[in-house]
C-alpha positions in Angstrom: 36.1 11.5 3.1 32.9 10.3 2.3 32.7 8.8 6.2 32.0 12.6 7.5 29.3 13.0 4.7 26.2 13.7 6.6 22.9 12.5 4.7 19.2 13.0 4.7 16.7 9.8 4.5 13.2 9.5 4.2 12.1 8.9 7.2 14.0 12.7 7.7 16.9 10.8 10.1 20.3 12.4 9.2 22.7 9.3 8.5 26.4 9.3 7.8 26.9 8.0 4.0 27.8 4.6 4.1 29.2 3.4 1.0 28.5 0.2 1.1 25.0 -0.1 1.3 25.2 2.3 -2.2 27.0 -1.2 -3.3 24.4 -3.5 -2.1 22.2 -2.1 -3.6 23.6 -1.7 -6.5 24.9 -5.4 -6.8 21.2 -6.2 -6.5 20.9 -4.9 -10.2 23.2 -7.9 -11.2 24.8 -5.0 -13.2 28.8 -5.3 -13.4 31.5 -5.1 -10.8 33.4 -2.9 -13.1 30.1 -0.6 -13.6 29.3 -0.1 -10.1 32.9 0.8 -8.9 32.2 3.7 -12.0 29.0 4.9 -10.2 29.9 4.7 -6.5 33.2 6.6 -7.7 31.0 9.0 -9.5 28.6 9.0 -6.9 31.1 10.0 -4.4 32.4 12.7 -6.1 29.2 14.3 -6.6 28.2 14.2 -2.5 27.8 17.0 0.3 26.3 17.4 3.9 22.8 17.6 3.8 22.4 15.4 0.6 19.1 13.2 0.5 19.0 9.8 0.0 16.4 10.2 -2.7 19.3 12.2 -4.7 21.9 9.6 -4.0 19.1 7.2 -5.7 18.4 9.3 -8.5 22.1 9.6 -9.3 23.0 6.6 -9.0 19.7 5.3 -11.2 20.6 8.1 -14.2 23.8 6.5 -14.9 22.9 2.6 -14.4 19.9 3.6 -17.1 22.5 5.1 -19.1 24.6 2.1 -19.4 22.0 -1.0 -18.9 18.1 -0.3 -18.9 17.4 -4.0 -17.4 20.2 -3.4 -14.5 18.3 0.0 -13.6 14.9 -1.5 -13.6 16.0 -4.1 -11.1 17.5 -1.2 -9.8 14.5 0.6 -8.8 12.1 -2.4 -7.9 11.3 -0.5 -4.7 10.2 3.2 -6.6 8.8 0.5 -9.2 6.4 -1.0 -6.1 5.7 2.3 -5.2 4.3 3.1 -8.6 1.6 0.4 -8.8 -0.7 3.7 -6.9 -2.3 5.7 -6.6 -5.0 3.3 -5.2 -3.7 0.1 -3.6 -5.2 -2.7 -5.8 -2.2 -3.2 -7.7 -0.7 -3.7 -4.5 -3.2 -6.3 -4.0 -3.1 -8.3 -6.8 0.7 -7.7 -7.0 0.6 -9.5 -3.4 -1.8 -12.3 -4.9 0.6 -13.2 -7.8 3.2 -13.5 -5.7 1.4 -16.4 -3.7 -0.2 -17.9 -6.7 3.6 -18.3 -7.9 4.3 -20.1 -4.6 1.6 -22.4 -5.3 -2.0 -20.9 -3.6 -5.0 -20.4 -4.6 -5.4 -16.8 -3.9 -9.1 -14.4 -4.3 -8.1 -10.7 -3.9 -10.3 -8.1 -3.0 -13.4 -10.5 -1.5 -15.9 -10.1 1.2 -15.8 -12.5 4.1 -18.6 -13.4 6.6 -16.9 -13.0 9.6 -18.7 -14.3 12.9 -19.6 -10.8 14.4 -19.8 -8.8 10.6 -18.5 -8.7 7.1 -15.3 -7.6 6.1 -13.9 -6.8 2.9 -10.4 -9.0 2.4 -7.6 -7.9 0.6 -6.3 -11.4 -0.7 -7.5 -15.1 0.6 -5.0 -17.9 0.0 -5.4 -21.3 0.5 -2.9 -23.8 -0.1 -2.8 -27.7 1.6 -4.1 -26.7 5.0 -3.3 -23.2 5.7 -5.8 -20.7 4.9 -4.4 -17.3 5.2 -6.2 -13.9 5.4 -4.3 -11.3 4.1 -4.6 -7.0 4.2 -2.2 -5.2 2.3 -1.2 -2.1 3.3 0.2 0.2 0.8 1.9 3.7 0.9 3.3 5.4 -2.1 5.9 7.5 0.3 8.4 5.1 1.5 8.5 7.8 4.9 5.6 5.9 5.8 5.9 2.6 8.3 3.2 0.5 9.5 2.8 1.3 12.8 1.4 -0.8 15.8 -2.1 -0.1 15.0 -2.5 -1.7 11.7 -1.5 -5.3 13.2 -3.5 -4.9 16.2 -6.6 -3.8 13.8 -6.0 -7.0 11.6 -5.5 -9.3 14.0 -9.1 -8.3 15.6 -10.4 -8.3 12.0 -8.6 -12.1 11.2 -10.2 -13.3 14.7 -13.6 -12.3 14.0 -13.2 -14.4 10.4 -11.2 -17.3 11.6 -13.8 -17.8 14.3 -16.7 -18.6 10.9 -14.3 -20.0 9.2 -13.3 -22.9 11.9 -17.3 -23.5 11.7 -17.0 -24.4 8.1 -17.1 -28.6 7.2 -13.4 -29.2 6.8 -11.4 -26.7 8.7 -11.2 -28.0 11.7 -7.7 -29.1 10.9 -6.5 -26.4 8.7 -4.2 -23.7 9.9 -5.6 -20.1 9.6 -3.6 -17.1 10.2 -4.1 -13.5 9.4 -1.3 -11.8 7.6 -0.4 -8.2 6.8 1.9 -7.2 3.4 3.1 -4.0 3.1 5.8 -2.3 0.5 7.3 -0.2 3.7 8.5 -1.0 6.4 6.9 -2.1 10.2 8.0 -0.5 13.2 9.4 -2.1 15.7 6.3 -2.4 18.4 4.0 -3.6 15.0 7.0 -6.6 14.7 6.9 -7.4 18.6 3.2 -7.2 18.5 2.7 -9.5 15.4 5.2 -12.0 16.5 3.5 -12.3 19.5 0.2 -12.9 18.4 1.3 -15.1 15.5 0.5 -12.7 12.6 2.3 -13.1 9.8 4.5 -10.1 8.4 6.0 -9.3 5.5 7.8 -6.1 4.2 9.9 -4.5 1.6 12.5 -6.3 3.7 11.2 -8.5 6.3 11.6 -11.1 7.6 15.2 -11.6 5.8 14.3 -14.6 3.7 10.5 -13.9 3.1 10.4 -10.1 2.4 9.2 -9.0 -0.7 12.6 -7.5 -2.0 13.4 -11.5 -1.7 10.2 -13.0 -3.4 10.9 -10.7 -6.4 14.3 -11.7 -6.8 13.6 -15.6 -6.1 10.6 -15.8 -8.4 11.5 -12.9 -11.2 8.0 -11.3 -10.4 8.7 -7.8 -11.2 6.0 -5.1 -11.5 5.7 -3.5 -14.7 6.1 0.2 -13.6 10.0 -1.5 -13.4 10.5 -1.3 -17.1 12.4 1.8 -17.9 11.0 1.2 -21.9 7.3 2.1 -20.9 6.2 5.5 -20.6 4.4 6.4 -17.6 1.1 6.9 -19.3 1.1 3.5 -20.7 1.9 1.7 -17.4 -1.4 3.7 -15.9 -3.0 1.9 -18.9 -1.9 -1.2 -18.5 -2.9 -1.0 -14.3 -6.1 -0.2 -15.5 -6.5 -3.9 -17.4 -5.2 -5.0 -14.1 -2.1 -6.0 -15.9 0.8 -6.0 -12.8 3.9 -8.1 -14.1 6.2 -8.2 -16.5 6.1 -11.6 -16.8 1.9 -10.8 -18.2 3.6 -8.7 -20.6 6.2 -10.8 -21.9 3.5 -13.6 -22.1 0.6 -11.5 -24.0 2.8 -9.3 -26.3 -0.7 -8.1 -28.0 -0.7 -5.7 -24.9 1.0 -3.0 -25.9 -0.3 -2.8 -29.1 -3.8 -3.3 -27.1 -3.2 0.6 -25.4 -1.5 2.2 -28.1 2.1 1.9 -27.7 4.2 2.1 -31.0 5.2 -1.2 -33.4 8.9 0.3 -33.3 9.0 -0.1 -29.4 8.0 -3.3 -28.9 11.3 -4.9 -29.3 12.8 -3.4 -26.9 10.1 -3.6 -24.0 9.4 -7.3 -24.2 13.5 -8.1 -24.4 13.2 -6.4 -21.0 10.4 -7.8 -19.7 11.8 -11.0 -20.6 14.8 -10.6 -19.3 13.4 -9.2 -15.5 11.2 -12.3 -15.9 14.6 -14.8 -15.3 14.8 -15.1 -10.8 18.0 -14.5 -9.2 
């Protein structure tokens, strides 16, 4: 039945349902096997032609909340990316916490003599000899792609920087690359192009084993606009201390007290936070 169910996506492409990838991603919540065969069952019975994928989501995330608020945030770590806005910084230091995890020394948000001009970088990292220059690029509809342009525009921006930086005592031998982050998705000429040039690139999931969707789950990174506990006032709040992670959270409890958030909540928002803290 559900094989003739025509559905609407983001990008606006009408898709047959497939019922399976309303499984994966489920299973990605680590909620039970038992629970999601009760939600795709439920799901199913609740679809027609025309449906949008954003509906299939919001189903399918009502119920998960319903029966396990940790499995839902996991559940919506995408939407939860797409809340750090409405500016991208939280993007940005998002993006640096991820690479401070994996061991480099990262400066987000810096100005960098480049040999022509100056250019405002997203995140530096440095780690052994690679030095990375990295612009994050962040949308808060997931309609949006990176096209071709943004690669070619960063790698003209990394060669200007890489060409002062290979002047500095030291770097002769290190590796420099520019890199590009973003919580979409690249087209396909942006991929071809970057490959070729040897830009780095990194998506909600690309390449398989170093997208974001897989960082997150490796290193149990997860933004705090995941936690289904806080209201949506007091994540702005705690974006505003530049406070990204659960795992900050979890670590400085005295937060949410900090911006006002009730004694008799607390409990339950740090077991959460704690719990999304623990990698796949």
């Amino acid at each position: 039945m559900e094989n003739s169910i025509k559905i609407v996506k983001y990008s606006g492409d009408i898709v047959e349902f497939n019922v399976e990838k309303l499984i994966n991603s489920l299973r990605r919540s680590q909620a039970s096997e038992e629970l999601i065969q009760q939600i795709v069952e439920q799901v199913k019975g609740q679809l027609y032609d025309g449906i949008t994928t954003k509906k299939i989501y919001q189903m399918a995330f009502k119920m998960l909340k319903g029966k396990s608020r940790v499995s839902a945030s996991r559940y919506k770590l995408k939407k939860a990316i797409m809340e750090l806005g409405p500016t991208g910084f939280p993007f940005e230091k998002f993006v640096g916490k991820i690479l401070g995890y994996e061991g480099f020394q990262t400066k987000v948000g810096v100005i960098v003599q480049g040999h022509c001009v100056q250019h405002e970088v997203d995140v530096a990292a440095l780690k052994d000899n690679r030095h990375y220059m990295i612009e994050c690029k962040y949308h808060s509809d997931q309609g949006r792609f990176c096209n071709v342009k943004i690669p070619l525009y960063i790698q003209s921006r990394f060669l200007d920087v890489e060409k002062q930086w290979e002047k500095q005592p030291g770097h002769e031998t290190k590796f420099h690359q520019g890199w590009v982050y973003t919580n979409t998705r690249f087209t396909t000429d942006a991929i071809q192009y970057g490959t070729c040039m040897g830009l780095g690139l990194v998506s909600w999931n690309y390449p398989i084993n170093n997208s974001l969707k897989y960082r997150i789950d490796q290193s149990g990174l997860h933004p705090l606009t995941a936690l289904t506990t806080l209201t949506k006032a007091e994540k702005s709040r705690l974006l505003d201390k530049g406070i990204v992670l659960c795992k900050e959270l979890h670590e400085n409890p005295d937060l949410l007290e900090k911006i006002g958030v009730p004694k008799s909540r607390h409990k339950n928002i740090l077991e959460d936070s704690e719990e999304l803290c623990r990698s796949h």
